[in-house]
MMTF fields as JSON, N, C-alpha, C and O atoms, coordinates in Angstrom:
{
  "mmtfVersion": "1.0.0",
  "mmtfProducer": "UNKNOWN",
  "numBonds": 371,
  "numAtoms": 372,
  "numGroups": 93,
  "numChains": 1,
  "numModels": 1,
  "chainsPerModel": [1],
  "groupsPerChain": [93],
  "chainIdList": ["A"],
  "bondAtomList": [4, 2, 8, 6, 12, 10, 16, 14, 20, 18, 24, 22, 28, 26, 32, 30, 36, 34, 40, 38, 44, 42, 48, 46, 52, 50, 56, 54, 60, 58, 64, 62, 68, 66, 72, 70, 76, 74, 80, 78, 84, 82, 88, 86, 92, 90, 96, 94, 100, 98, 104, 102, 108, 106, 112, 110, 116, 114, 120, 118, 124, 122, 128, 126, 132, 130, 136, 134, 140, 138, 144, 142, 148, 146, 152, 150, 156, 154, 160, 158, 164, 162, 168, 166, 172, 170, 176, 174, 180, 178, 184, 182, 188, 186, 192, 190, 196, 194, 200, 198, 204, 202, 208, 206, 212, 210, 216, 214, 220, 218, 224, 222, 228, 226, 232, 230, 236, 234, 240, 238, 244, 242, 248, 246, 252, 250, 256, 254, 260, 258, 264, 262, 268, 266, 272, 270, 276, 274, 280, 278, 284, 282, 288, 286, 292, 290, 296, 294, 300, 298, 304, 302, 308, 306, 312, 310, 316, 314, 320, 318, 324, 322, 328, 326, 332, 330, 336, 334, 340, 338, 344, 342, 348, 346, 352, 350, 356, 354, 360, 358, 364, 362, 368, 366],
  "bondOrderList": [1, 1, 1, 1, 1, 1, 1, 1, 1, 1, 1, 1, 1, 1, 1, 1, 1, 1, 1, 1, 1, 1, 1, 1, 1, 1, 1, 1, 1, 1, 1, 1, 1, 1, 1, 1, 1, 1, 1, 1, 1, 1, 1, 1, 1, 1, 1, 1, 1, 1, 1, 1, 1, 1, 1, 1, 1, 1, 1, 1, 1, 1, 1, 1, 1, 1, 1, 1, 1, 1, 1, 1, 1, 1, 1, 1, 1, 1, 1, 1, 1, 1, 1, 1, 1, 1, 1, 1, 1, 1, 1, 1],
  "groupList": [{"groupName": "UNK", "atomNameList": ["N", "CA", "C", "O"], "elementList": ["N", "C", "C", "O"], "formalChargeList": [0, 0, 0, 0], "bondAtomList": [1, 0, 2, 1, 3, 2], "bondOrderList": [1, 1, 2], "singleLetterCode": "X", "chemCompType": "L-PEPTIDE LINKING"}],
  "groupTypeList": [0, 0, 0, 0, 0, 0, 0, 0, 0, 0, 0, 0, 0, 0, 0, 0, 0, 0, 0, 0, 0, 0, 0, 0, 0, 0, 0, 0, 0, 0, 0, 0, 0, 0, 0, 0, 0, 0, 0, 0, 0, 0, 0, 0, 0, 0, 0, 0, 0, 0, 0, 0, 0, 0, 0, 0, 0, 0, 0, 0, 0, 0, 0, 0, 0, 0, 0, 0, 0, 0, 0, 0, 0, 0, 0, 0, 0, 0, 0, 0, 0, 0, 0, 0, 0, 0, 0, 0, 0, 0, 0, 0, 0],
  "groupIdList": [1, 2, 3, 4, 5, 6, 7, 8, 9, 10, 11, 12, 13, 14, 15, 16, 17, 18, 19, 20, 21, 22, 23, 24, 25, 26, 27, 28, 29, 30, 31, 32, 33, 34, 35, 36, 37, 38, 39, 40, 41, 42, 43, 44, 45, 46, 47, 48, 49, 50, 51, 52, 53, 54, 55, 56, 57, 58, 59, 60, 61, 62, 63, 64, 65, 66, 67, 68, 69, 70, 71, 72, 73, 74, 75, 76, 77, 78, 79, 80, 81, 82, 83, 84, 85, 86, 87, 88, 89, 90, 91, 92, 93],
  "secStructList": [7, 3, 3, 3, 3, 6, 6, 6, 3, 3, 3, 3, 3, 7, 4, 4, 4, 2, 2, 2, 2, 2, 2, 2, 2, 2, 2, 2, 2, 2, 2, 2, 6, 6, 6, 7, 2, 2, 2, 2, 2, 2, 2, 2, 2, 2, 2, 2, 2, 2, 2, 2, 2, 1, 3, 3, 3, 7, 7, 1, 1, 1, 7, 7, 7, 7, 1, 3, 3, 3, 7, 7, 6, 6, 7, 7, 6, 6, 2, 2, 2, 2, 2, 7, 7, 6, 6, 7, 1, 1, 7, 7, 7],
  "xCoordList": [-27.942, -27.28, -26.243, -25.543, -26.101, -25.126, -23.675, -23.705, -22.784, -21.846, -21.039, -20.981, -20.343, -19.483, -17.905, -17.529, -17.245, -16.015, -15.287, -15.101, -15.031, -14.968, -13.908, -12.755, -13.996, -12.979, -13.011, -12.302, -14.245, -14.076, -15.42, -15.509, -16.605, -17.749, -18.243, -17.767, -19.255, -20.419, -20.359, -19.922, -21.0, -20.921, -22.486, -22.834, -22.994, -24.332, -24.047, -23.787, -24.117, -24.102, -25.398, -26.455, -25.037, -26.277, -26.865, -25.982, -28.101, -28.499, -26.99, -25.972, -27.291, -26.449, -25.055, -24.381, -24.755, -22.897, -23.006, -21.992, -24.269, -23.519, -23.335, -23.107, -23.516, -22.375, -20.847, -20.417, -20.151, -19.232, -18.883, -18.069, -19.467, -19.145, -18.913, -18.002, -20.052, -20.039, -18.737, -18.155, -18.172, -16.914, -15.723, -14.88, -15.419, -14.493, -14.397, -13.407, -15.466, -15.757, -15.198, -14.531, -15.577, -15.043, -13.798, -13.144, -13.207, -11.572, -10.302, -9.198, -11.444, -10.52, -10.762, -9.929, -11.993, -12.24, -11.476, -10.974, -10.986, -10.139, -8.709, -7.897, -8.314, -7.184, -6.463, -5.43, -7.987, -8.095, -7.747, -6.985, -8.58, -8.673, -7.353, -7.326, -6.381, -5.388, -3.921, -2.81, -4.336, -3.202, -2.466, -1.479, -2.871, -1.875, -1.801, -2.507, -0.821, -1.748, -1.308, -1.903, -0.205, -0.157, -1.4, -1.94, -1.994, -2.867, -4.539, -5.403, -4.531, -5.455, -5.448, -6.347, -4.183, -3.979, -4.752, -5.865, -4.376, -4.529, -5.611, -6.085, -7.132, -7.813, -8.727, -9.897, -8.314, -8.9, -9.29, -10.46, -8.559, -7.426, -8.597, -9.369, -8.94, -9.895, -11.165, -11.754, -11.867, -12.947, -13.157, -14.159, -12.247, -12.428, -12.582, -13.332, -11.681, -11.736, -13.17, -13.736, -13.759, -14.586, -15.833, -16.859, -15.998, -16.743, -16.647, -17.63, -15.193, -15.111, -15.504, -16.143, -15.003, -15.277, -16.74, -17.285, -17.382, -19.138, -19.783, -20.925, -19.551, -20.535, -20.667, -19.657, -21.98, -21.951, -21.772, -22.599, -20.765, -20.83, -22.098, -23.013, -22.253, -23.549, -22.948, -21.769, -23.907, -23.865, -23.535, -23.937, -22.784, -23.058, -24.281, -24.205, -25.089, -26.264, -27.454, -28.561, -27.001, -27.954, -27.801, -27.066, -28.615, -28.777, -29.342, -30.309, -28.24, -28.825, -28.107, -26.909, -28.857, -28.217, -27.357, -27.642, -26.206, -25.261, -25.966, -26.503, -25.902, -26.087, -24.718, -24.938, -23.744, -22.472, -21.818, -22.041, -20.792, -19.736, -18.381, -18.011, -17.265, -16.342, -15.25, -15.194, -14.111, -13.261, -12.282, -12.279, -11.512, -10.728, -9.874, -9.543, -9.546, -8.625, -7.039, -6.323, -7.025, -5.272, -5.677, -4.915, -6.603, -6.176, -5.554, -5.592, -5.064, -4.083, -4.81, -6.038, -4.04, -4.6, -5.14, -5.992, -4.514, -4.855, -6.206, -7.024, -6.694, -7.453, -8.648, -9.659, -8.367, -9.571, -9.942, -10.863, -9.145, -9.768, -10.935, -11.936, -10.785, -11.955, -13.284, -14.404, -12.536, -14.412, -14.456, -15.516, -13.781, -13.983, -14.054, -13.415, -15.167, -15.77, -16.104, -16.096, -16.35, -16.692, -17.982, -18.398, -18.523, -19.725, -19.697, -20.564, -18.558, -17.656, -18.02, -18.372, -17.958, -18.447, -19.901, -20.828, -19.786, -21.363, -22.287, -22.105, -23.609, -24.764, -25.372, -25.223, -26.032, -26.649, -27.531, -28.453, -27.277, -28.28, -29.38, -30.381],
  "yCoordList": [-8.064, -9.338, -9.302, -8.295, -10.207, -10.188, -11.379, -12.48, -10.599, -11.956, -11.828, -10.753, -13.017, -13.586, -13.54, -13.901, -12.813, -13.262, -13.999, -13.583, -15.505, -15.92, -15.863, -16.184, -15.676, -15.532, -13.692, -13.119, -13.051, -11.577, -10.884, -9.998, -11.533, -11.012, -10.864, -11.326, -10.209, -9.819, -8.451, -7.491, -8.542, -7.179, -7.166, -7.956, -6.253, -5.854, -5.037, -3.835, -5.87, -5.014, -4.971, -5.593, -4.184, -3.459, -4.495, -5.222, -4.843, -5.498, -5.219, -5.906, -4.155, -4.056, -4.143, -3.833, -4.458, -4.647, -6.443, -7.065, -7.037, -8.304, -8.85, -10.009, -7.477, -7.973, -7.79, -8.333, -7.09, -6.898, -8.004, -8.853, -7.981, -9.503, -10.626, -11.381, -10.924, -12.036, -12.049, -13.132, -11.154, -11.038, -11.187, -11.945, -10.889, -10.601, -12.307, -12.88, -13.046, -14.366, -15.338, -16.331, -14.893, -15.585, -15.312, -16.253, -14.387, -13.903, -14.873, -15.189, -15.352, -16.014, -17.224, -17.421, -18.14, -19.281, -19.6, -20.708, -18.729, -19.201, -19.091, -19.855, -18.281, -18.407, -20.022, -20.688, -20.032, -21.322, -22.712, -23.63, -22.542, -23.685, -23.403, -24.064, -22.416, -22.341, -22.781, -22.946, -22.904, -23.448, -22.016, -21.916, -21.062, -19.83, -18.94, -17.937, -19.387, -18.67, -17.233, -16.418, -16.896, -14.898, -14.645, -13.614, -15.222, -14.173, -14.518, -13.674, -15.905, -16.202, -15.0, -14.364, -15.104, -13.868, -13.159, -13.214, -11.904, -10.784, -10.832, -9.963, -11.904, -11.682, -12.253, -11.88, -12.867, -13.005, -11.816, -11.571, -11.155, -9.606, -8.771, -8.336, -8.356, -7.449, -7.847, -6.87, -9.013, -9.642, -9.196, -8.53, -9.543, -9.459, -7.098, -6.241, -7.152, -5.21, -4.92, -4.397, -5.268, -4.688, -5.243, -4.666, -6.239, -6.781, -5.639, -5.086, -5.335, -4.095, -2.589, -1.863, -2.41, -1.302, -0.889, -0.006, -1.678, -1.403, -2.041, -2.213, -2.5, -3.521, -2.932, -2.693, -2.768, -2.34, -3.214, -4.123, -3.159, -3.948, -4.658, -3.961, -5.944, -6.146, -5.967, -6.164, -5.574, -5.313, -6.829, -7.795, -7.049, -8.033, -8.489, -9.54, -7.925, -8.329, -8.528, -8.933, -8.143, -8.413, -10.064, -10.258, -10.676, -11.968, -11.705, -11.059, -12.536, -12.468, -13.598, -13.733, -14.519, -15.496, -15.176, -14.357, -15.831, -14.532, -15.449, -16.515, -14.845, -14.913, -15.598, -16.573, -15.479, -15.552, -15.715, -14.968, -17.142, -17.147, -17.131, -18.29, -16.067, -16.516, -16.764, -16.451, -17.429, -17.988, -16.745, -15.523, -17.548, -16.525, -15.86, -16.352, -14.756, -13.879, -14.621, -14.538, -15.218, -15.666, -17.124, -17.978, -17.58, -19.055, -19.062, -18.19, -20.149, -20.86, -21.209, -21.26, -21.531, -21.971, -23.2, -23.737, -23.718, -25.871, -25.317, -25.494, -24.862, -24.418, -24.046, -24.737, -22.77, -22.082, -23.002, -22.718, -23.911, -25.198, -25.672, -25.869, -25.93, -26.723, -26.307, -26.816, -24.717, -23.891, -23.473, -23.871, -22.621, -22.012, -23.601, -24.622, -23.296, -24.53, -23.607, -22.387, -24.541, -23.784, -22.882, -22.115, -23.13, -22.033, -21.036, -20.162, -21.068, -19.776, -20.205, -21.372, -19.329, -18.903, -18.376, -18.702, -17.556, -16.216, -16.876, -17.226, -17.147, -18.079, -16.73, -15.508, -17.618, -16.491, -15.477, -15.849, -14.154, -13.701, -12.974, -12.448],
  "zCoordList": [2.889, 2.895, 4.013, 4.109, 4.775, 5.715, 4.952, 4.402, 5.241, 5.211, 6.454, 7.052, 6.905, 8.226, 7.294, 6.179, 8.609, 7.981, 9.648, 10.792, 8.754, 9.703, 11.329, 11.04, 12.218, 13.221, 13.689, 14.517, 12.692, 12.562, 13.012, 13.863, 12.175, 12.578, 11.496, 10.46, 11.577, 10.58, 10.225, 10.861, 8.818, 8.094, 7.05, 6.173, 7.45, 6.34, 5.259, 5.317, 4.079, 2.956, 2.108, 2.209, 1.382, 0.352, -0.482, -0.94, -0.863, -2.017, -2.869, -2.957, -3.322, -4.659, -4.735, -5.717, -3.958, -3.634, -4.078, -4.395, -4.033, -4.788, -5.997, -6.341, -6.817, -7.68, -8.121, -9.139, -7.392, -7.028, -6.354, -6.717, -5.437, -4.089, -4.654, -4.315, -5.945, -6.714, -7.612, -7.555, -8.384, -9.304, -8.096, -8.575, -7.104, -6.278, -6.15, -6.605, -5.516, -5.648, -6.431, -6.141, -7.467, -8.946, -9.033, -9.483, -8.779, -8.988, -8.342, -8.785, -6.35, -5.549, -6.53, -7.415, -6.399, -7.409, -8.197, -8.015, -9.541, -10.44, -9.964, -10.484, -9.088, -8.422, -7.798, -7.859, -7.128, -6.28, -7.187, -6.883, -8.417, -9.198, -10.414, -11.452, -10.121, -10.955, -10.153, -10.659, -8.736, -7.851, -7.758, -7.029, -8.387, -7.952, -6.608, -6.508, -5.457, -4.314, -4.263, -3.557, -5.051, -4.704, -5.4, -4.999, -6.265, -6.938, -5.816, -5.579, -5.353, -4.784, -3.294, -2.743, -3.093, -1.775, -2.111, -1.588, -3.445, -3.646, -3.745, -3.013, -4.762, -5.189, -3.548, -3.461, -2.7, -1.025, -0.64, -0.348, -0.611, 0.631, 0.12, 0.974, -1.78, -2.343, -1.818, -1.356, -1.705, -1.589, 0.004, 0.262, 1.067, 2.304, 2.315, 2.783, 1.714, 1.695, 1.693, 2.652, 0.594, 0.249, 0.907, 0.546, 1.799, 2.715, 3.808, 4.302, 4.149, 5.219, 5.123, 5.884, 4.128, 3.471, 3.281, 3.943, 2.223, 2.524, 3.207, 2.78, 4.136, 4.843, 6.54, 7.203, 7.046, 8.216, 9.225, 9.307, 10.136, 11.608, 12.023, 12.462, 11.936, 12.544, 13.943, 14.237, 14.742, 16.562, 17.166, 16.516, 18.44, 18.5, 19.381, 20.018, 19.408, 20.287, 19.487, 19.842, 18.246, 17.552, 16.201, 15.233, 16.683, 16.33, 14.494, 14.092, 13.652, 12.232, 11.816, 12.064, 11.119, 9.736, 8.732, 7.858, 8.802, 7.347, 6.312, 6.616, 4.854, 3.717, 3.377, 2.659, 3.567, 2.775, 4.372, 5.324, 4.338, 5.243, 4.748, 4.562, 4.386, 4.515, 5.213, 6.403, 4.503, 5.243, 6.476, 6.329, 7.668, 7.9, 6.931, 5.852, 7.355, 6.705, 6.166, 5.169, 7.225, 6.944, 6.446, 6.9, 5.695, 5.509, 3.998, 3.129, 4.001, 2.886, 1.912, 1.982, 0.744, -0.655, -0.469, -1.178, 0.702, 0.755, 1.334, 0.432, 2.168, 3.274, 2.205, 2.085, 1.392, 0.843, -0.717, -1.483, -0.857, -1.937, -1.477, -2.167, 0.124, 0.511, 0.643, 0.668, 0.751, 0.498, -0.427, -0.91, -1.369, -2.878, -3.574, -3.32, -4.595, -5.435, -6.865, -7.027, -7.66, -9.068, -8.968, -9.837, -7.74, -7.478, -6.83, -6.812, -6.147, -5.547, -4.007, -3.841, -2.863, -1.947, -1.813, -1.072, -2.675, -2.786, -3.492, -4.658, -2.663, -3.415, -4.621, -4.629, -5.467, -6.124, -5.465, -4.739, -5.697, -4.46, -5.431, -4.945]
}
């Protein structure tokens, strides 16, 4: 699965890292939909980690469709309302 982080690049992760990916998801979501933004930070910051953490560099010469786009790193609670939805970011994969 590839996901984009946006303004950053691409990262290949494992089949099996999405479900993790998916809970990390859900974590910003209810953040999002609770108006709380320290916790929306914190539960962003884990989601983006662990995109870095297991996910391999896609090259940039190498051309791929992400699976999953998210937002930049530094955006705001007003900002990540408009993309976190009750279905999260992460399609079912």
């Amino acid at each position: 699965m590839i996901v984009r982080i946006a303004t950053e690049g691409q990262y290949e992760l494992l089949a099996n890292d999405a479900e993790a990916l998916e809970e990390l998801d859900r974590q910003a979501v209810s953040a999002c939909e609770a108006g709380d933004e320290e916790a929306f930070h914190q539960a962003f910051a884990r989601l983006m980690e662990f995109v870095r953490r297991n996910g391999e560099p896609v090259p940039d010469d190498r051309l791929a469709a992400s699976d999953v786009i998210l937002p930049p790193p530094d955006s705001t609670l007003e900002e990540a309302r408009a993309d976190f939805n009750a279905d999260g970011l992460i399609p079912d994969l």
